[in-house]
Structures are given as C-alpha cells and as structure tokens.
N, C-alpha and C positions, 0 to 999 in steps of 0.2 A: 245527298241521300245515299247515294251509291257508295261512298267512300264509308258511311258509317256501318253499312250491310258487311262492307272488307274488314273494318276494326272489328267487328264483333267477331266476325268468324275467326280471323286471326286472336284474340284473347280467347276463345273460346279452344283452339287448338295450342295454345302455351298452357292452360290450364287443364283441360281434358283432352282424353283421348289415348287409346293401346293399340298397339298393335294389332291388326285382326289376327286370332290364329286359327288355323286350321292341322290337325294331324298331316303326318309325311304319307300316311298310306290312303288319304284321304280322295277322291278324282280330281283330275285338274278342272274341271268344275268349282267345287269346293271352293279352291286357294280362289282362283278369279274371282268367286263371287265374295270370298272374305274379302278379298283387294279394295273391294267396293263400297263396304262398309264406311260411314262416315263416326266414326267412334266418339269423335271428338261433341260432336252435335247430341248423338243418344246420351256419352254420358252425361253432358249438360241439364237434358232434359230429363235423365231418372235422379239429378241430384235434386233439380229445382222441384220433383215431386214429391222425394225424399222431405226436403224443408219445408213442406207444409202440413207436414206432422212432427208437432215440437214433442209431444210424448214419444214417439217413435212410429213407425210401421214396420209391415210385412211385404213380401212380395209383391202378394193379392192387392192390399189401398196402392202400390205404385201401378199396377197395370189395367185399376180403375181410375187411375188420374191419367192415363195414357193413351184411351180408347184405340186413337189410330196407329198406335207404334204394336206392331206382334209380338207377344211376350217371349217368345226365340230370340228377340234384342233386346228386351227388358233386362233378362235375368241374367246375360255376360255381362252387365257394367254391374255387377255390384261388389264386385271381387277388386278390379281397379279402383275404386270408389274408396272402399277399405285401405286398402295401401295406400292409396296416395292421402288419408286422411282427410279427404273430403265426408266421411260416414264413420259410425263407430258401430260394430254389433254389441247388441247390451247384454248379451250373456242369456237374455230372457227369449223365450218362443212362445205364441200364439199358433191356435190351430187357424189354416185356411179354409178357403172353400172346399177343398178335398179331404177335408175330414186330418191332413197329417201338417204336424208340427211346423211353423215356418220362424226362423229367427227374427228378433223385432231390433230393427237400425234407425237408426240417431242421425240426423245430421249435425257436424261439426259447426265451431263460429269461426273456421277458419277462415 
C-alpha cells in the first residue's frame, strides 16, 4: 500500500508541478514559505476539478470543488496548467461571484 502512495506522488510530480516563485524583494519569509509549497499535488488537484466541467469553468466552480484548498493556491496553478496543456482558455468569460469577468477553461484529453 505504501509503495503505491510513492508511485502516485512520484507520477504526479513528472506530470505536475512549477516551481514556487516568490519576487527577489519579497521577505525571506515568502521564499521559505514558497519552498514549501507542494505544486505538484495542488496542481493535480485544480486540474482533476477542472475535468469535471466538460463545457468549461471559472475560477469561482474550481474553488467550490476545493472547499479545503485557499484560493491563494487555487488560482497560481492555472497559468502552469495552460502551458503545460493540461487546460485550454476558450477565449470566452463569465461573470463570478464578484460581479467581474472571469475566463472560462477547458480541460484538455491530453
């Protein structure tokens, strides 16, 4: 059982996962606490929320499919997400819960 907890993390860190960054004039706070970011894991889990919207979503449906992740880590993976073509943005926006435009993304069948 233990061995398959290691394969998952290990595939899940060849396919997801960025660098954390942090600005240079940022406190040495900041970078540490970036350090500690598990990227590979978040972005796993805002793509697997992504795919359960075949028409698309918004921010807002990913960080109600997320209750326990703070949307401060929701909303850095979707920039990685993009490039690595795990997500497409469809050009189109919906309004969210704040009343302003948010882009509506796709998951790929990559």
């Amino acid at each position: 059982m233990q061995g398959d907890l290691f394969n998952e993390k290990r595939s899940l860190s060849l396919l997801f996962g960025s660098p954390a960054k942090s600005r240079n004039r940022d406190a040495g706070t900041s970078h540490a606490a970036g350090s500690k970011v598990d990227t590979a894991r978040l972005e796993g889990m805002v793509y697997e929320a992504i795919k359960k919207y075949p028409e698309g979503c918004i921010m807002d449906d990913v960080i109600a499919s997320l209750p326990s992740i703070r949307e401060h880590s929701i909303q850095p993976r979707f920039a990685p997400l993009i490039r690595k073509g795990f997500v497409v943005d469809t050009g189109e926006k919906r309004e969210g819960r704040s009343g302003r435009l948010q882009r509506i993304i796709k998951a790929t069948t990559k």
